[in-house]
C-alpha positions in Angstrom: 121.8 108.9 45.4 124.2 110.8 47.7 121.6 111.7 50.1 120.6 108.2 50.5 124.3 107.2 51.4 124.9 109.7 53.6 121.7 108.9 55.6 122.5 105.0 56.0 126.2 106.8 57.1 124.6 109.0 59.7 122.1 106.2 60.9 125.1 104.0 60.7 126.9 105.9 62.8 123.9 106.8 65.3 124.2 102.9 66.2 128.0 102.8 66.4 128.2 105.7 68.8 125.3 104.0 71.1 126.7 100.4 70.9 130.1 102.1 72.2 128.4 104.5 74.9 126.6 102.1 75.8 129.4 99.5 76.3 131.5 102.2 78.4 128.6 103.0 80.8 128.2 99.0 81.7 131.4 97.5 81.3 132.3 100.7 84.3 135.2 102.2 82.2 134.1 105.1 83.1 132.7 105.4 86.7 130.8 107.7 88.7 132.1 109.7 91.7 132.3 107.3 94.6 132.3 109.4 97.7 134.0 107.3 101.0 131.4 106.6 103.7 134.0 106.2 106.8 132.4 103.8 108.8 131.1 104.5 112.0 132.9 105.1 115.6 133.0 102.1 117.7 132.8 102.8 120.9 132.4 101.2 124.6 128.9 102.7 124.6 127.4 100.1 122.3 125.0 98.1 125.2 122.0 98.4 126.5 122.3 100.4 129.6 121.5 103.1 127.7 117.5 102.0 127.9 117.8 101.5 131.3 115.9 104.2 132.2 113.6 104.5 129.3 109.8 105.1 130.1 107.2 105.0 127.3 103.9 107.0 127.7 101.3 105.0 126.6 98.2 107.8 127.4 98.5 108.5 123.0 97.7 105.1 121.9 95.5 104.3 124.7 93.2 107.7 124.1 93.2 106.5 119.9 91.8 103.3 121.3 88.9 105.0 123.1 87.8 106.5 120.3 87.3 103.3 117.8 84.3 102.2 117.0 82.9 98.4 116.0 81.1 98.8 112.9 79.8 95.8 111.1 79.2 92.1 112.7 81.7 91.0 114.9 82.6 88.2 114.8 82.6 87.8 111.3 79.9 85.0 110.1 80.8 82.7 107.2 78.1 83.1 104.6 77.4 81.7 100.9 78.4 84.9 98.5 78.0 85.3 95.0 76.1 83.9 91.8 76.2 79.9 91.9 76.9 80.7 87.8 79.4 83.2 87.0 78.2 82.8 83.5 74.1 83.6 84.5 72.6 86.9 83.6 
């Protein structure tokens, strides 16, 4: 008879300590480190001259492009597909 009562008491108490951990860690008594992200510099530089004198080198794509291939019909004719009954052997 003791060993049942004292296993209800340690189950019992199992639940307690998890109802009340688990109440701390969402109600945010207790929170994690928060580390301060200063926000960033603003400065005069923040426009677009900066691309003024960008050039992009097209040759990658453009060689990738070479070297695809059409396989299959194109363009793609509309055709009747699949059993006319789903339920048919």
């Amino acid at each position: 008879m003791a060993s049942n009562s004292s296993s209800k008491l340690f189950v019992w108490s199992i639940i307690f300590v998890g109802i009340v951990g688990g109440y701390l860690v969402y109600s945010a008594w207790i929170k994690p480190g928060e580390e301060v992200i200063p926000p960033p510099a603003i400065s005069n530089k923040d426009n677009l001259s900066a691309f003024q004198n960008l050039s992009i080198d097209f040759s990658v794509i453009a060689s990738a492009t070479e070297e695809l291939k059409i396989s299959g019909e194109s363009p793609v004719q509309p055709g009747v597909t699949g059993k006319k009954d789903l339920f048919a052997q």
